[in-house]
C-alpha positions as CSV (number, residue, x, y, z in Angstrom):
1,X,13.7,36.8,-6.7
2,X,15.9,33.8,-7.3
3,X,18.2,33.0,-4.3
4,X,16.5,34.3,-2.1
5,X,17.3,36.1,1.1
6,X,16.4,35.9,5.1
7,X,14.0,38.8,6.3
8,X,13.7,40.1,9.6
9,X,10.9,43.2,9.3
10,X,8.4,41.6,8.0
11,X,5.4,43.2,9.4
12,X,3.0,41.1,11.6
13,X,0.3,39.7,8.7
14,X,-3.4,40.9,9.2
15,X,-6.4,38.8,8.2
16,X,-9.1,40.3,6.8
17,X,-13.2,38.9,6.9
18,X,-13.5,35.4,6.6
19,X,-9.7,34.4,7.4
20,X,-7.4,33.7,9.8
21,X,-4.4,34.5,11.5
22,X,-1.9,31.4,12.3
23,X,1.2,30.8,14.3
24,X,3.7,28.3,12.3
25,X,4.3,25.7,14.2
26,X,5.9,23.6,11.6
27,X,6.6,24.0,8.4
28,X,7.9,21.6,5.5
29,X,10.2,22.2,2.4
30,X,8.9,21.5,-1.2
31,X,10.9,20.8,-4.1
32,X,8.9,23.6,-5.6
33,X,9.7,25.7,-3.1
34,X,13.5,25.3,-4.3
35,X,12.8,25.2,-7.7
36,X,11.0,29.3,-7.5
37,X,14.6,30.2,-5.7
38,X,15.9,29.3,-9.3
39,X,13.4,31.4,-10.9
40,X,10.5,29.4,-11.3
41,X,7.2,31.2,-12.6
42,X,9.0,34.2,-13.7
43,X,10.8,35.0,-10.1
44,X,8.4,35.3,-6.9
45,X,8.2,37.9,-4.2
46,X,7.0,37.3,-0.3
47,X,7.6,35.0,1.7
48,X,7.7,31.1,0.1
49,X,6.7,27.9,1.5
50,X,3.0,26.4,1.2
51,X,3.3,23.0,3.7
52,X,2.5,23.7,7.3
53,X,0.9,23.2,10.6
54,X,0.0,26.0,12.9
55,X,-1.9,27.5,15.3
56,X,-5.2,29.8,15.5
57,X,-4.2,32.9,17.2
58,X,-6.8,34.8,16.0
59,X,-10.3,34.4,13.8
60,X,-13.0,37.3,14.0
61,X,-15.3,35.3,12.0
62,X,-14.9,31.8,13.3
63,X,-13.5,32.4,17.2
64,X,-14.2,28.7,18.0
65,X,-11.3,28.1,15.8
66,X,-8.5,30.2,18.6
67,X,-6.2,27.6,19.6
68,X,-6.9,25.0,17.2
69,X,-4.2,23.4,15.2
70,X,-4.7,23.3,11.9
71,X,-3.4,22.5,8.0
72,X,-3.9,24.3,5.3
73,X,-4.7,24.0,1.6
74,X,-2.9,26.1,-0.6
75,X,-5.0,27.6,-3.2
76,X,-7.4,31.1,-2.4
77,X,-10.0,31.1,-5.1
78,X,-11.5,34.0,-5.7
79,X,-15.1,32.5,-5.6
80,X,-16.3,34.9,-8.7
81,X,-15.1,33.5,-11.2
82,X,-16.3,30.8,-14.2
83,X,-14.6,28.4,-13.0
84,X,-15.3,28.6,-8.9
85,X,-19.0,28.5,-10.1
86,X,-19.2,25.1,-11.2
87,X,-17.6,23.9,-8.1
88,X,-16.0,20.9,-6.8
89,X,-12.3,19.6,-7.6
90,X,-12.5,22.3,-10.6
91,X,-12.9,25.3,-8.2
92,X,-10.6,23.9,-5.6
93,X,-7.2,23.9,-8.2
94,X,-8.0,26.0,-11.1
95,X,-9.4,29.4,-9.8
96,X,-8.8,31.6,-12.9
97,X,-8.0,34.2,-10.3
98,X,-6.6,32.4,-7.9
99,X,-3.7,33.2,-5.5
100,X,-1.3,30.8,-3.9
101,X,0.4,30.3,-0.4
102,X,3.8,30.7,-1.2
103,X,3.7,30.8,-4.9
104,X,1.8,33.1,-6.1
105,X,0.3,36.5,-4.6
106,X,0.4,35.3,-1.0
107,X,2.9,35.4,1.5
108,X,3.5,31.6,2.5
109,X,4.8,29.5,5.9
110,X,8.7,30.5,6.4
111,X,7.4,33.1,8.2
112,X,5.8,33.0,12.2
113,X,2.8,33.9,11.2
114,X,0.3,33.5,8.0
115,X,-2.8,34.3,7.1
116,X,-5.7,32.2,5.0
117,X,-9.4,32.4,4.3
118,X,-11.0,30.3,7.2
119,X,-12.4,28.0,4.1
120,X,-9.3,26.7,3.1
121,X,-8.5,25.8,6.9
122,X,-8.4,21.9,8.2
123,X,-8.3,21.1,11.6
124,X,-6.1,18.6,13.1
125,X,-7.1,16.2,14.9
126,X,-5.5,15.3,18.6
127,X,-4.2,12.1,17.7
128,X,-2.0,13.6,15.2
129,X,1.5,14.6,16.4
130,X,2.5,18.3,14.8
131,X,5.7,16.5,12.9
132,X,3.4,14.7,11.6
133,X,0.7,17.2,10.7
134,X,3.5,19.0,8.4
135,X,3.0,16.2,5.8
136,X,-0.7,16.6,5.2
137,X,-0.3,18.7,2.0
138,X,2.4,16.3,0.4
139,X,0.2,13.5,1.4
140,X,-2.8,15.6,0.0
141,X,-1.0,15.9,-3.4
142,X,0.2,11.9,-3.6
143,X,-3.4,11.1,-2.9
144,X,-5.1,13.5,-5.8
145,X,-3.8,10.5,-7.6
146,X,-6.5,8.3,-6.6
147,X,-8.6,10.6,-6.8
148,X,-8.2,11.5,-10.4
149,X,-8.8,7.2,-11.3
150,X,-6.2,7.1,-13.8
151,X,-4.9,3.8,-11.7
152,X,-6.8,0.5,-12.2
153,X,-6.2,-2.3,-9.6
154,X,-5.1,-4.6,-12.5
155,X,-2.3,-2.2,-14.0
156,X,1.5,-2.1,-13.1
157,X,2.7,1.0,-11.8
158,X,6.0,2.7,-11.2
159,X,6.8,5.9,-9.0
160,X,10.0,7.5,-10.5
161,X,11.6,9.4,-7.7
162,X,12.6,8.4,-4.0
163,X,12.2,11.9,-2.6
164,X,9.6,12.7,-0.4
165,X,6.6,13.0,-2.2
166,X,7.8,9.9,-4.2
167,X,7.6,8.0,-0.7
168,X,4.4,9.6,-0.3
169,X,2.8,8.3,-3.3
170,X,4.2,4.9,-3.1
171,X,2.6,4.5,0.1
172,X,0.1,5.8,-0.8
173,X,-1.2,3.9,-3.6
174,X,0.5,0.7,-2.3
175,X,-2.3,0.8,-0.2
176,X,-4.9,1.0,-3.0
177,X,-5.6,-3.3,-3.2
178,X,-3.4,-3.4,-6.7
179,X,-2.6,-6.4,-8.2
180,X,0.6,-6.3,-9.1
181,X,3.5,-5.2,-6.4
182,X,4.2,-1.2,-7.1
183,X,7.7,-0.5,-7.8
184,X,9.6,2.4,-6.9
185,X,12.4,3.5,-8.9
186,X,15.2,5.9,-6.8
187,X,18.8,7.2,-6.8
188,X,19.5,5.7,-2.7
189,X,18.4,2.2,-1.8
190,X,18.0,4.0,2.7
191,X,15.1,5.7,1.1
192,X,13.6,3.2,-0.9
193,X,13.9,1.2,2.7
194,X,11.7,3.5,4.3
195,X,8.6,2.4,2.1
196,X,9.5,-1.3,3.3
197,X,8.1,-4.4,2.0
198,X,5.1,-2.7,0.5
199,X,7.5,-1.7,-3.1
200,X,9.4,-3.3,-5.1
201,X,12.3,-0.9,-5.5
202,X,14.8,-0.6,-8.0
203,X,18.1,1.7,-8.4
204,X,17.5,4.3,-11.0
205,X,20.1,4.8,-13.8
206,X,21.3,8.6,-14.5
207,X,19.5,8.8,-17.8
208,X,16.6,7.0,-19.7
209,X,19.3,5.5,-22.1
210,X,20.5,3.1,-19.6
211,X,17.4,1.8,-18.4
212,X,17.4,-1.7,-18.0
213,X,15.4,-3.8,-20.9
214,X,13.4,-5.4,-18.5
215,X,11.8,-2.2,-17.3
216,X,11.6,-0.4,-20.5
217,X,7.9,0.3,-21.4
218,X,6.7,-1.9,-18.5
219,X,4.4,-0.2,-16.8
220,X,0.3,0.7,-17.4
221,X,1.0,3.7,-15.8
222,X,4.6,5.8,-14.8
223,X,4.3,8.6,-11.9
224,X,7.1,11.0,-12.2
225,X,8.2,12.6,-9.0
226,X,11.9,13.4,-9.7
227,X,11.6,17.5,-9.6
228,X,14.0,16.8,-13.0
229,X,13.9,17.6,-16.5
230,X,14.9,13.6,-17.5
231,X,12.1,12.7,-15.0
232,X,9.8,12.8,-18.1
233,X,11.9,11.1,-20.8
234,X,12.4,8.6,-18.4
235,X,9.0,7.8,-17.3
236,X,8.0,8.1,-21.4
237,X,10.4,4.9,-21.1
238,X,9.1,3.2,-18.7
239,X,5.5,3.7,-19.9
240,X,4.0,1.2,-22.1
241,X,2.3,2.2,-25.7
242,X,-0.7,3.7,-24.8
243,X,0.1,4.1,-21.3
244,X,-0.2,6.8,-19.0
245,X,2.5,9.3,-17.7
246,X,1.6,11.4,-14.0
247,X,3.6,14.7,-13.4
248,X,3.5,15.5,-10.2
249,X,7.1,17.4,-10.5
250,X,7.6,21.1,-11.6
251,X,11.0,21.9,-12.4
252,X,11.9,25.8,-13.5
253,X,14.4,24.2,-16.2
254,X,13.1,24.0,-19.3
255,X,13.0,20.8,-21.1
256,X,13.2,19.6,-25.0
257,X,11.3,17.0,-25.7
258,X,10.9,14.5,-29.1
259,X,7.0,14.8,-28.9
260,X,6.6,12.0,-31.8
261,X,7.4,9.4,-28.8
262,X,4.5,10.2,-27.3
263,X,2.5,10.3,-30.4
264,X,4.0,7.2,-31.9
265,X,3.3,5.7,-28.4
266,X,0.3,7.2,-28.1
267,X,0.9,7.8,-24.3
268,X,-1.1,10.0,-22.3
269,X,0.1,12.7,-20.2
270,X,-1.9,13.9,-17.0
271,X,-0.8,16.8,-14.7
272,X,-1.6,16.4,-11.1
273,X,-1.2,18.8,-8.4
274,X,-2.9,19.7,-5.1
275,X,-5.3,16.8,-3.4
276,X,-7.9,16.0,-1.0
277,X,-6.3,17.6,2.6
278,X,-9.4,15.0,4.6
279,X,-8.3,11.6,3.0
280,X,-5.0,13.0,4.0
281,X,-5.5,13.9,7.4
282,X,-7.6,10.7,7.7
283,X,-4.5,8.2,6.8
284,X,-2.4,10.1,9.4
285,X,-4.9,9.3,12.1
C-alpha cells in the first residue's frame, strides 16, 4: 500500500521447478520503486524492489548454478501466452500474463532472500565487483535504447534528467560513435560531472517555459528520465517537429497534456522499459 512499512516475518521464499532461490547481496533503489510507495499501479502488495545482485543458495533444476552470483531480469512471462509465442524482445517485456519482481505479483529484492525462474537468471562474471553488479538492470534499461534504433549517428540528442538512470543513458549512448556531442540536461552541475567530458551538460530550468531559446526544439531526438510529470512537456520542447520523444520515466502523478503540440509537431512518442541484461553485463566487464 502507499508508504509502505518495514516487515520482519516474512516467511523464507520457496522456489518452485525451474527457479531459484537467491541471497540479496545488493540491492538498488528505483525511482519506480518510490513512485508505487505513492500509489503507483493502483497500490502494490509484497515486498518492492526489482534491481539486485545475489547469490544461488539453492536450484533443484540447475545445481551448477549454487554459489553463483547472479542479476536478474525482472519480467516472469508466463510462456503460454500469444505474445510469449512469437518470441524475442516481444515475449521478454510484454507477457500478457506476466508478473513482475517487485511490481507486480512477485515479491522483489528488499528482502534477504528472492526467488526467480532460472530463465530469467544472468550470471556475473568475476571481474565484476558486487557494487557494481547492482547496476546491471538500470544499465539494461538505458541500453534498450539502442536497441530499439530510434537513435541515428547523425541526430542530436538530449537526456533530460541527471538522476541515475539519466547518467546511465548518457553514458551509455555517448558511447554509440554519434556525431554531434550528447547533452545532458540536469538540476546539479556534481552529477552532470560524473558523466565527464563525454556530455555536454546544461542546468535545467524548473519548467519548460523558461527553457532557453537556444535549446528549444533542438534536438532529433529528447530522452526523458526525470521520474516527473513536466519531464514530458519539457522534452516536447526540446524536441524538434517531427522529432522523437523516449520515456523512460513512470511517475504515479497524473499528468494533463495539450496533445495538439504533439500533433501540430508531429512528434513521436516511444515508451522504453526493460533492456538487454548481456550488453549490460558486458559494458561492466
Amino acid at each position: 500500500d502507499a508508504g509502505g512499512e518495514l516487515r520482519q516475518d516474512v516467511p523464507m521464499p520457496q522456489p518452485s521447478q525451474g527457479e531459484a532461490l537467491v541471497r540479496v547481496l545488493r540491492a538498488g533503489i528505483c525511482n519506480t520503486d518510490l513512485e508505487l510507495l505513492k500509489g503507483y499501479k493502483g497500490g502494490y502488495r509484497g515486498v518492492l524492489g526489482h534491481e539486485f545482485v545475489g547469490e544461488v543458495v539453492s536450484c533443484a533444476s540447475s545445481p551448477e548454478l549454487i554459489g553463483r552470483r547472479v542479476c536478474g531480469e525482472l519480467n516472469v512471462s508466463c510462456g503460454s501466452c500469444s505474445i510469449c509465442a512469437r518470441g524475442g524482445t516481444l515475449a521478454r517485456n510484454h507477457c500478457t500474463r506476466r508478473r513482475v519482481l517487485g511490481i507486480v505479483n512477485w515479491d522483489g529484492t528488499y528482502a534477504q532472500f528472492l526467488t526467480l525462474p532460472v530463465a530469467n537468471l544472468h550470471i556475473v562474471p568475476d571481474s565484476i565487483p558486487t557494487a557494481a553488479a547492482a547496476f546491471v538492470e538500470p544499465l539494461a534499461a538505458a541500453c534498450r535504447i539502442v536497441e530499439q534504433r530510434v537513435i541515428k549517428a547523425e541526430d542530436r540528442v538530449c537526456v533530460l534528467g541527471d538522476g541515475k538512470l539519466g547518467l546511465l543513458i548518457a553514458e551509455v549512448l555517448a558511447r554509440q560513435q554519434m556525431a554531434t556531442k550528447l547533452t545532458l540536461l540536469g538540476r546539479h552541475q556534481a552529477k552532470g560531472d560524473l558523466v565527464g567530458s563525454l556530455v555536454e551538460f546544461a542546468l535545467a530550468p524548473l519548467t519548460s517555459s523558461d527553457l532557453d531559446e537556444g535549446l528549444r526544439g533542438a534536438f532529433d531526438v529528447v530522452v526523458d528520465a526525470t521520474g516527473s510529470v513536466e519531464g514530458l512537456k519539457m522534452a516536447a520542447a526540446l524536441a524538434r517537429a517531427m522529432g522523437t520523444i523516449v520515456l523512460k520515466s513512470t511517475c504515479a502523478c497524473q499528468a494533463t497534456l495539450d496533445t495538439s503540440h504533439f500533433v501540430v509537431h508531429e512528434q513521436i512518442i516511444v515508451g522504453s522499459r526493460c533492456g538487454p541484461f548481456p550488453e549490460a553485463i558486458s559494458l561492466l566487464e
